[in-house]
C-alpha positions as CSV (number, residue, x, y, z in Angstrom):
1,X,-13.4,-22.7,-3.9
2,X,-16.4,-20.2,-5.0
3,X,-15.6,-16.3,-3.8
4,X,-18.2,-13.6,-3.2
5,X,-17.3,-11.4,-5.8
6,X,-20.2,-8.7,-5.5
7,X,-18.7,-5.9,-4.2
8,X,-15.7,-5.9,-6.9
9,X,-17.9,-3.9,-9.2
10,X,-17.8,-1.5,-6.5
11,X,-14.3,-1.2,-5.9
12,X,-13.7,-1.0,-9.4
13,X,-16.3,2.1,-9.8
14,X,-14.9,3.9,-6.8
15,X,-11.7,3.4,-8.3
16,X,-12.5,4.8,-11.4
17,X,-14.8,7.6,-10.0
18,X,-11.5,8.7,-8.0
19,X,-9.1,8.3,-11.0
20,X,-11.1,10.7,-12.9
21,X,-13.0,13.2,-10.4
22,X,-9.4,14.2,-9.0
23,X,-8.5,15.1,-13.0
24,X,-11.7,17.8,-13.2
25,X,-13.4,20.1,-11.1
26,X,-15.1,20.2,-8.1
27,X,-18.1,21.3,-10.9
28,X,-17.7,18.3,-12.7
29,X,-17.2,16.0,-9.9
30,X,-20.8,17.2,-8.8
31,X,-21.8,16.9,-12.4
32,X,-20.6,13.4,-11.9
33,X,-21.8,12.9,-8.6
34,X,-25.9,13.6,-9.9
35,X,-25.3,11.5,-13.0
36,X,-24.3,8.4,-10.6
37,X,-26.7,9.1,-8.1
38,X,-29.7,9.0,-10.2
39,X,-28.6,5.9,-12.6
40,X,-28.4,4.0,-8.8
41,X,-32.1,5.8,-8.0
42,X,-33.2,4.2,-11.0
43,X,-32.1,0.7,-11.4
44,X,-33.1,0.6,-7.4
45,X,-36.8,1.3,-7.9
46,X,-36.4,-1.7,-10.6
47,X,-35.1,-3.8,-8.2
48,X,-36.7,-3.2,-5.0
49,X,-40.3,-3.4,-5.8
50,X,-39.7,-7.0,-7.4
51,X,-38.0,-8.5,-4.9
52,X,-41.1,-7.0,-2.5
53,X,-44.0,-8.6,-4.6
54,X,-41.7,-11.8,-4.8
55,X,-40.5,-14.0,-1.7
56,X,-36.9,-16.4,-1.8
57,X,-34.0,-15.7,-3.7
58,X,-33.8,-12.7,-6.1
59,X,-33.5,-13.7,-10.0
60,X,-30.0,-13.2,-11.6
61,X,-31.3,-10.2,-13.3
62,X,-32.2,-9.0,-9.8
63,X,-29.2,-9.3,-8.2
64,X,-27.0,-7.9,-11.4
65,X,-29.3,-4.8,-11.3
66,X,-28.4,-4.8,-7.8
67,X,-24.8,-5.3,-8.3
68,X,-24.7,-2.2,-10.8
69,X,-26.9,-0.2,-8.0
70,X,-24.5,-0.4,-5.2
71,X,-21.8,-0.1,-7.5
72,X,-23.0,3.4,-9.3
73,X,-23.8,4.4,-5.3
74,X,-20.1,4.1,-4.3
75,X,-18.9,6.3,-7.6
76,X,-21.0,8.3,-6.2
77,X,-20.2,8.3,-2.9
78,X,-16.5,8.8,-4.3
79,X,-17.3,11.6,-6.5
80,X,-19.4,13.4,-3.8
81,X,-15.6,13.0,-1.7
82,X,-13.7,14.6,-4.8
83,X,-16.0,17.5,-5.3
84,X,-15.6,18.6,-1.3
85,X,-11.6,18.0,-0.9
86,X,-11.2,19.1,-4.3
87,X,-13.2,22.6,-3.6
88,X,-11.1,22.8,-0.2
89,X,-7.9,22.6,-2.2
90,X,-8.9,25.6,-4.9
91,X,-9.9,27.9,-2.0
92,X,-8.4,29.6,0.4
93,X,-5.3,31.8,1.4
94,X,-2.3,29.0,0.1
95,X,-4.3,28.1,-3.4
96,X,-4.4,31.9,-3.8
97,X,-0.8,32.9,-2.9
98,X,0.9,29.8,-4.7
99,X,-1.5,30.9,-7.9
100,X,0.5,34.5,-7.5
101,X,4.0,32.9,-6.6
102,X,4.2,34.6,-3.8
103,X,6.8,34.6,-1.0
104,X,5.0,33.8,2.0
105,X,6.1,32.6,5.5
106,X,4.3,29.4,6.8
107,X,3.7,27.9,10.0
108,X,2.8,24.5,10.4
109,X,3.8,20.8,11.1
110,X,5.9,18.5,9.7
111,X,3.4,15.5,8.5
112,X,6.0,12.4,7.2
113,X,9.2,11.8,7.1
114,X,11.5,13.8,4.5
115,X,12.4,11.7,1.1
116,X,15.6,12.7,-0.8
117,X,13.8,15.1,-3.6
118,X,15.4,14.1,-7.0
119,X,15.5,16.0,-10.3
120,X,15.7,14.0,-13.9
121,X,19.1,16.1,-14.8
122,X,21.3,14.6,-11.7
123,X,21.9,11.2,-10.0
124,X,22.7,12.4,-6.7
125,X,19.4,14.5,-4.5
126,X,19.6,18.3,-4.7
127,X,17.8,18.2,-0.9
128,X,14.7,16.6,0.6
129,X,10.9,16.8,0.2
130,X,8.0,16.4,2.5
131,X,4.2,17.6,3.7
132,X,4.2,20.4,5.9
133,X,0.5,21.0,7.4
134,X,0.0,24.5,7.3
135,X,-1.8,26.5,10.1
136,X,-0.9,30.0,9.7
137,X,0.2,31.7,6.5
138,X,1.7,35.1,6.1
139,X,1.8,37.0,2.8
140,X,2.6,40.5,2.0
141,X,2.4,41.3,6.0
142,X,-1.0,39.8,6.5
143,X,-1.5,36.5,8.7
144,X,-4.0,34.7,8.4
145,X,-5.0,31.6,9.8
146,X,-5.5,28.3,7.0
147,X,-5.9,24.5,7.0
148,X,-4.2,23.1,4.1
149,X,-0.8,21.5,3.0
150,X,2.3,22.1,0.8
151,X,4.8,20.0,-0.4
152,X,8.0,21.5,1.3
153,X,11.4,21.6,-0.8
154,X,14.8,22.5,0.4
155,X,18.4,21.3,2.1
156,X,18.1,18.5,4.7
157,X,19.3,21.2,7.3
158,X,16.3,23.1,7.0
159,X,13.2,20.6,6.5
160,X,14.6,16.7,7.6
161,X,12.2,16.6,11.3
162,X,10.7,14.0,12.3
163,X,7.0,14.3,12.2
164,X,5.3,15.9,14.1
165,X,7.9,19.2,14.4
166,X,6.0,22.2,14.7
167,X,8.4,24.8,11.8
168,X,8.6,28.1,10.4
169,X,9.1,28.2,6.7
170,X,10.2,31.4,4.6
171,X,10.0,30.6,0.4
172,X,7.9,31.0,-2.9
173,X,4.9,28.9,-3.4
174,X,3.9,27.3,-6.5
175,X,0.7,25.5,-7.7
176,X,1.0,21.6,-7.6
177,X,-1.2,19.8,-9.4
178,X,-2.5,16.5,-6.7
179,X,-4.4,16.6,-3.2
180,X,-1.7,19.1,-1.9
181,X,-2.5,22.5,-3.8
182,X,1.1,24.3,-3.5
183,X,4.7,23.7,-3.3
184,X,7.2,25.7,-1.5
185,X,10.7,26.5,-2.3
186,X,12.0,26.4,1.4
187,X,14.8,29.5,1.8
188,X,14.8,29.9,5.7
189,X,13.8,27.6,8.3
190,X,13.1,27.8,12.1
191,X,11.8,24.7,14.2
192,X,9.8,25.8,16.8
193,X,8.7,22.8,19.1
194,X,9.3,19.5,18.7
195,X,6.9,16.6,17.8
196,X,4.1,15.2,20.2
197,X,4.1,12.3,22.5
198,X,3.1,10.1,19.4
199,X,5.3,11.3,17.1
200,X,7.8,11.5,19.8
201,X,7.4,7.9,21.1
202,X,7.6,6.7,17.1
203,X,10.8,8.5,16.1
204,X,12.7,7.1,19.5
205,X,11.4,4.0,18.3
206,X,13.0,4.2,14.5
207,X,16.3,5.8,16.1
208,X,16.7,2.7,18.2
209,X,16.7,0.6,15.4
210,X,19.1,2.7,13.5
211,X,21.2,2.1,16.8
212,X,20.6,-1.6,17.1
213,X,21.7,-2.1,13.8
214,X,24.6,0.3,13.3
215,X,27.3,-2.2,13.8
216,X,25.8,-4.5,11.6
217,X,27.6,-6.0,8.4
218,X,26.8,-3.8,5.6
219,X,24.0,-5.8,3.8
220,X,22.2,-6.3,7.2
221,X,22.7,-2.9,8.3
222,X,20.6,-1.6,5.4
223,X,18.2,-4.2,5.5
224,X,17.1,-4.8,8.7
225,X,15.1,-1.5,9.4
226,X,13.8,-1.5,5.7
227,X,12.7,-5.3,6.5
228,X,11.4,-3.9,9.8
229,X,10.2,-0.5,9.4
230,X,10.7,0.4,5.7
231,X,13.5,2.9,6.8
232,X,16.2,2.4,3.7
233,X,18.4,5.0,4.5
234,X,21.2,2.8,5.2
235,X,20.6,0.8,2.3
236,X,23.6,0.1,0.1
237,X,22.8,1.1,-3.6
238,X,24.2,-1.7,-5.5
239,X,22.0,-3.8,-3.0
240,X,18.9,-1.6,-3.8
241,X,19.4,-2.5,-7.4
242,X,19.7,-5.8,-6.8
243,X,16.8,-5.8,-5.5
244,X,14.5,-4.0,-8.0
245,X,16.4,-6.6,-10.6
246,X,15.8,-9.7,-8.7
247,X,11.6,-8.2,-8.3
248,X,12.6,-8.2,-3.9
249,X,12.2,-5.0,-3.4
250,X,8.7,-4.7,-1.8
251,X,10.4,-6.8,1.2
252,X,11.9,-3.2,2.2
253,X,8.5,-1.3,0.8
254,X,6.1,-1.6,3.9
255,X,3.2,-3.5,2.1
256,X,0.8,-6.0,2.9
257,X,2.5,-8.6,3.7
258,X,3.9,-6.7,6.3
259,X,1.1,-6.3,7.9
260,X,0.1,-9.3,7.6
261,X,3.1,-10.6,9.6
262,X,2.2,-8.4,12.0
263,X,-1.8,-9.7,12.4
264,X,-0.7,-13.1,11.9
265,X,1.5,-12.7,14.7
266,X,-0.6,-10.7,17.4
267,X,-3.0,-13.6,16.8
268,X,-0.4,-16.0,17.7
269,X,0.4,-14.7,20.6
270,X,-2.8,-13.7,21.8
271,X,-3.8,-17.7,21.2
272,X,-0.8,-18.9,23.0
273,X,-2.1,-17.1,26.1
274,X,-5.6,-18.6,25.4
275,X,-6.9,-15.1,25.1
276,X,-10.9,-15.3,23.6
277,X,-11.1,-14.8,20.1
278,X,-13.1,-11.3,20.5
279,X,-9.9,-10.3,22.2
280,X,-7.4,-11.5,19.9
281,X,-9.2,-9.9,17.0
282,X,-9.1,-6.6,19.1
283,X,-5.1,-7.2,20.1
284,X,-4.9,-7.6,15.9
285,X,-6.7,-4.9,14.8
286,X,-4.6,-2.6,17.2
287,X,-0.9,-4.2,16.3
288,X,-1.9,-3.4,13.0
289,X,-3.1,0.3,13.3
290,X,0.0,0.8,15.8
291,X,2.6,-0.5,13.2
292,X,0.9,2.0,10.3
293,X,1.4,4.8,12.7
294,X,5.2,3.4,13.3
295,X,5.7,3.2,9.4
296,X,3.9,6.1,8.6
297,X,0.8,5.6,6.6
298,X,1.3,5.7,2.8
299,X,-1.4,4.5,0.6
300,X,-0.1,0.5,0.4
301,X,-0.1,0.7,4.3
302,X,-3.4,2.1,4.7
303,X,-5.2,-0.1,2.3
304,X,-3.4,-3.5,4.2
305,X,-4.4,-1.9,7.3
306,X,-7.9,-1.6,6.6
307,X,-8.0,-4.9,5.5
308,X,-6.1,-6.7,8.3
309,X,-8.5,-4.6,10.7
310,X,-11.7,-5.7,8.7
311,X,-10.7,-9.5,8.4
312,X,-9.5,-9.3,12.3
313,X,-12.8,-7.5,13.5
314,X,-14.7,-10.6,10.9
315,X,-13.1,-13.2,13.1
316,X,-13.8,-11.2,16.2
317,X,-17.7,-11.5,15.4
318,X,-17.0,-15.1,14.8
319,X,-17.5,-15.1,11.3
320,X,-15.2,-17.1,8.5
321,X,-12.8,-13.8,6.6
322,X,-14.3,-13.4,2.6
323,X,-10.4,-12.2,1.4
324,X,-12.6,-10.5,-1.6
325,X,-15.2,-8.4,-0.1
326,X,-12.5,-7.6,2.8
327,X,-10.5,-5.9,-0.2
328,X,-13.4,-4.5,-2.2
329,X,-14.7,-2.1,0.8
330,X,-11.3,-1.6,1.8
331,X,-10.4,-0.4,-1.7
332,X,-13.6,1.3,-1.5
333,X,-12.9,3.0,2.1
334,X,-9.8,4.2,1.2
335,X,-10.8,5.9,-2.6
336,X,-13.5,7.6,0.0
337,X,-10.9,8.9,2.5
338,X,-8.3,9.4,-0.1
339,X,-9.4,9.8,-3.6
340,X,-5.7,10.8,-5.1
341,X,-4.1,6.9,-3.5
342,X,-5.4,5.6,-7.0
343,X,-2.4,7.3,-8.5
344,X,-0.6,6.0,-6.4
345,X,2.1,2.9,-7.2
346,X,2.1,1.7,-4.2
347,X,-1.5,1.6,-3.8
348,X,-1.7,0.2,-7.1
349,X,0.5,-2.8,-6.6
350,X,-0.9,-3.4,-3.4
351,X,-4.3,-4.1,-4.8
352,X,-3.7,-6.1,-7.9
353,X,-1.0,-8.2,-5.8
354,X,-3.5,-9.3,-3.0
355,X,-6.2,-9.7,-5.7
356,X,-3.8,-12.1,-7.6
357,X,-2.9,-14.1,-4.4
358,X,-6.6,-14.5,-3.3
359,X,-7.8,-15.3,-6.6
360,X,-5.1,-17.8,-7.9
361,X,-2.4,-19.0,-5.4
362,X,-4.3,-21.3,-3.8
363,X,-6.0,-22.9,-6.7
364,X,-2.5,-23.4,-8.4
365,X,-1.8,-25.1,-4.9
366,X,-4.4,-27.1,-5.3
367,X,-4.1,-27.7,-8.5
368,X,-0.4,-29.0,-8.3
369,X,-0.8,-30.8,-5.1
370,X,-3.9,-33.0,-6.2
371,X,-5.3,-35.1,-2.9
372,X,-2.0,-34.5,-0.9
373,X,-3.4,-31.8,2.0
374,X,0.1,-31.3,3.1
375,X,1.2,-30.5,-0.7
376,X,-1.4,-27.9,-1.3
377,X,-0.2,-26.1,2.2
378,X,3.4,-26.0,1.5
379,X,3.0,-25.4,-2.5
380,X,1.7,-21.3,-2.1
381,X,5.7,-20.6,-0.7
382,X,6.0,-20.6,-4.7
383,X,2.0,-20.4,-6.1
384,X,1.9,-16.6,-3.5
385,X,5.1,-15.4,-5.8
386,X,4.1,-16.4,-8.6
387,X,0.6,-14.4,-8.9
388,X,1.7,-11.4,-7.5
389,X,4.3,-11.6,-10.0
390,X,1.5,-11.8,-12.8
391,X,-0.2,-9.3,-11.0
392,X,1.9,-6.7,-10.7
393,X,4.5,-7.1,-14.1
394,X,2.0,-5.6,-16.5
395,X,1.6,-2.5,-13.6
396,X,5.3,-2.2,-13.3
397,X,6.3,-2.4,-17.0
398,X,4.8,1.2,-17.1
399,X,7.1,2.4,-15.1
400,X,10.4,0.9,-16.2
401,X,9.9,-1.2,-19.1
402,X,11.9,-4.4,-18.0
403,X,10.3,-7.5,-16.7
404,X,11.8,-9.4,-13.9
405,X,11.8,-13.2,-15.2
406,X,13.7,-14.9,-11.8
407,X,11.8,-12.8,-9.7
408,X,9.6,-15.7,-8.9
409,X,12.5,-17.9,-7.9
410,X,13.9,-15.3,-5.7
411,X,10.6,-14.4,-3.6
412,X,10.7,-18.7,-3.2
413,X,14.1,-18.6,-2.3
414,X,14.3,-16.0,0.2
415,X,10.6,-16.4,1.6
416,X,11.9,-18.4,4.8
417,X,13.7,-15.4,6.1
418,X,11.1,-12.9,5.5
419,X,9.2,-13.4,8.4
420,X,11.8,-13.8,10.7
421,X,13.5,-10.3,9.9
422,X,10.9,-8.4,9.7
423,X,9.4,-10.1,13.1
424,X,13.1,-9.9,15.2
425,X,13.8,-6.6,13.3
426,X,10.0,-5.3,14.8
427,X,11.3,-6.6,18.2
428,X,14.4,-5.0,18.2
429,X,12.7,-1.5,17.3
430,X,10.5,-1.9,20.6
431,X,13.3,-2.9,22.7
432,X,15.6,0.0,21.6
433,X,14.5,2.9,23.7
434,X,14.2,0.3,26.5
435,X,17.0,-2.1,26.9
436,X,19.2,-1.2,23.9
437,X,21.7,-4.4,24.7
438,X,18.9,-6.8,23.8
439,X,18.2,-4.8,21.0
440,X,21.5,-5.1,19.3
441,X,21.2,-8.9,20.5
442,X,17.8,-9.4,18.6
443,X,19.5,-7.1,15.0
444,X,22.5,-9.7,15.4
445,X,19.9,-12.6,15.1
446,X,18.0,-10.8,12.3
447,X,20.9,-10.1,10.1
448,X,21.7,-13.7,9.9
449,X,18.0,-13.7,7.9
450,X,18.7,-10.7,6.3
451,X,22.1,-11.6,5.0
452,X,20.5,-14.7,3.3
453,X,17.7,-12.1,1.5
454,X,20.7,-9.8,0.2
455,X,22.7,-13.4,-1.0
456,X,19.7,-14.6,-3.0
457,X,19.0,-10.8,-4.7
458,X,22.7,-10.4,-5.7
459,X,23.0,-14.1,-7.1
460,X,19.4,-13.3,-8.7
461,X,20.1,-10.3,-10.1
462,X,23.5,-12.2,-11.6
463,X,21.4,-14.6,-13.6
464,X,21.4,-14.2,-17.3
465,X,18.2,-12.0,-18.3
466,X,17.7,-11.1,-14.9
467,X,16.6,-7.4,-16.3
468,X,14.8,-7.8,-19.6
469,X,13.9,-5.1,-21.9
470,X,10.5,-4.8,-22.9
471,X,7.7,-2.7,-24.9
472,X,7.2,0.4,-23.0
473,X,3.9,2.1,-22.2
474,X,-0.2,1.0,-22.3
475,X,1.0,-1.4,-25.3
476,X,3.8,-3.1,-23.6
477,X,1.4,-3.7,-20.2
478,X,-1.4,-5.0,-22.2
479,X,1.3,-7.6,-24.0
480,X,2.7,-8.2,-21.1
481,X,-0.6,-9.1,-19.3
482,X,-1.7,-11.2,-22.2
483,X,1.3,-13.0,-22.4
484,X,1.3,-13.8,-18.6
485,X,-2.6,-14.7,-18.5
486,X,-2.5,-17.1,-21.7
487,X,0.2,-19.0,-19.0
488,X,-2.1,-19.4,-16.4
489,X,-5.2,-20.8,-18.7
490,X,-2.4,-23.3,-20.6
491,X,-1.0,-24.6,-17.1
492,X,-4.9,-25.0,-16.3
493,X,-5.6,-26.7,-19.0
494,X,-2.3,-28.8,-18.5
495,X,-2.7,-29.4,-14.9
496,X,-6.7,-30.1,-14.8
497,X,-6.1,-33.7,-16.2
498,X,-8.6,-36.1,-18.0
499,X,-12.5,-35.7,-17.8
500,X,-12.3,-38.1,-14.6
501,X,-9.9,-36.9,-13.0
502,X,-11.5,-33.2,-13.0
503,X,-13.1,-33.7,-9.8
504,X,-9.5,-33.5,-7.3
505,X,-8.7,-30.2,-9.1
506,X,-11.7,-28.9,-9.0
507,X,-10.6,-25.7,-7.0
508,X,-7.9,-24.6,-9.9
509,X,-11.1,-22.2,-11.2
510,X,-10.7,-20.4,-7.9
């Protein structure tokens, strides 16, 4: 199966324009900005006045010229978006006081949920950490009224609100390097509303879970909401590592295939009641937004959330989903929005994971199940872990230099209770508020799923080698990925058979 791989070179120069505009100025993002403008001017007028003079399809040269036009117009395009949110963040009132470490008092609004704030030197958090949007900010007796964020630092008593909580913060600032352009060493706190409707509505929502599942066994009372929600508050440590060592962890890491679940099933039901597809795609799309507003919208989310939308929206218009160019302009979208996500790990695994499973789990299917339709269809269970595995060891070996060799065993082993608790989990969270008896009912059915999915990562992570060292740094990555793609081509050369017998496996090129 051929993919339209044209709009990869753009991803991959947005990407790139955003890696490196957020490291400058907003000077030399401009500078860059000019530079990639003109070089997509220029190999445009070679392009476009050719294909004017000439009628039918566009030469190769043609189209790569093409290719590398578009591509230098979304660096561009990317650049342009680091220069503007990068000269937002160097002026104005908080840039200025956290470059004087000032004591200031801030108003503003909480903007995500608080996340235990660790330092290298202990094992246990010394308080919590969050985005506070600031709207007012008052320094040496002057008020004056600002748009910008810190990164908020003190005890849970003072900062852990739900989003949304309008506060009044006393503390130092500091500069921060990254999108938010000051951090502030909370002293004093005062909340002075509470959240919105929306915000409101979404943290009764995660409370009812918490509720549901409180008299759950331990296992399941940790994993339900993370499987659910991605809330792993509750989540027992020695299960967490467990986890990480049996490569499970992104089951409790909102992600794509969260998402996914969640298109996949407003789709289903939407067919059941024979809604058209134009509404379906529109029931979809919304499920999808919803859930990134009820799991709060990091990076991974976003980027599977403009994805879902854009495939949803494709089948809405009655048109067959390209997985690739989905990904490209969501990649592209969000680097445009967002330029600092491409620091992001999240982000980062999300991308090369999907881009893995679209480009090689179904050839592999293919490629082991030969004629037999029903083999192909059942074979990605294991072919989907496998290249997201690939995918995403060499990215996390720069983290924590171990690699993770039953991880592919465990995603096989403990994919058939994914989907049904994160799905009764989901259903329990929008019951909660309402009829918190069925609630509980529906976390009792889940944690029999869950339960299995915290038996498979503490047997996993009891295997021999379940947690092997390896090189650290660039050089261990670029080993890693070596190793793992001289793998694939030997099980393609293996699996594609004698010259005539190429023909049934003719998808394993993807």
């Amino acid at each position: 199966m051929g993919h339209d791989l044209r709009l990869v070179p753009a991803a991959c120069a947005a990407w790139l324009a955003a890696a490196l505009g957020v490291r400058g100025s907003a000077g030399w993002a401009v500078v860059g900005l000019g530079a990639a403008l003109g070089l997509a001017v220029a190999l445009g007028g070679l392009v476009l006045p050719g294909r004017g003079r000439r009628r039918g399809a566009p030469s190769t040269a043609a189209t790569a010229l093409g290719t590398l036009a578009v591509a230098l117009a979304a660096a561009a395009a990317v650049l342009g978006s680091c220069a503007v949110q990068l000269a937002a963040r160097d002026r104005g009132p908080v840039a200025a006081a956290a470059a004087q470490g000032a004591v200031v008092v801030v108003t503003g609004v909480v903007a995500e949920p608080m996340a235990a704030d660790h330092v290298p030197w202990r094992a246990d958090p010394v308080g919590v950490r969050g985005a506070v949007r600031v709207t007012a900010l008052t320094v040496r007796g002057t008020t004056l009224s600002t748009r910008a964020e810190v990164l908020a630092r003190g005890s849970a008593d003072q900062l852990d609100h739900p989003p949304g909580t309008r506060v009044r913060l006393t503390g130092r600032l500091r500069p921060q390097d990254g999108r938010v352009p000051a951090a502030l060493a909370v002293t004093g706190a005062t909340v002075l509303a509470g959240p919105g409707p929306v915000d409101a509505a979404v943290a009764r929502l995660r409370a009812g879970l918490l509720t549901a599942t409180a008299e759950l066994p331990t296992d399941a009372r940790g994993l339900v909401p993370g499987a659910a929600v991605g809330d792993t508050s509750r989540l027992d440590p020695g299960l967490a590592d467990a986890m990480r060592a049996a490569g499970l962890s992104h089951l409790v890491a909102v992600s794509g295939q969260h998402v996914a679940v969640v298109v996949l099933a407003a789709f289903g039901l939407a067919g059941l009641v024979r809604a058209p597809r134009w509404l379906r795609a529109v029931l979809a799309a919304t499920c999808a937004v919803a859930f990134s507003v009820l799991v709060g919208g990091g990076p991974a989310v976003l980027r599977a959330v403009a994805t879902g939308v854009v495939g949803a929206v494709s089948v809405g218009l009655g048109r067959r989903a390209r997985p690739v160019p989905v990904l490209a302009a969501a990649v592209v979208g969000l680097c445009l929005a967002d330029p600092w996500a491409t620091g992001s790990l999240g982000f980062q695994l999300s991308v090369v994971a999907t881009a893995a499973i679209v480009l090689l789990a179904r050839p592999a299917a293919v490629a082991l199940g030969g004629r037999s339709e029903r083999a192909w269809r059942l074979l990605p269970v294991a072919t989907v872990p496998l290249a997201a595995q690939s995918a995403v060891g060499p990215v996390l070996v720069l983290v924590d230099p171990v690699v993770t060799p039953w991880a592919v065993l465990a995603n096989v082993l403990a994919a058939p209770a994914v989907v049904p608790a994160t799905l009764l989990g989901l259903g329990a969270t929008l019951l909660g508020p309402a009829a918190p008896g069925a609630a509980s009912a529906l976390a009792r059915v889940a944690a029999l799923p869950a339960g299995w999915i915290a038996t498979v990562a503490r047997a996993t992570a009891g295997l021999p080698g379940a947690q092997t060292g390896w090189a650290p740094g660039p050089a261990g990555a670029i080993a890693l990925a070596a190793l793992t793609g001289a793998g694939w081509f030997t099980a393609r050369a293996l699996l594609a058979g004698p010259p005539d017998d190429r023909g049934r496996h003719r998808d394993v090129a993807g």
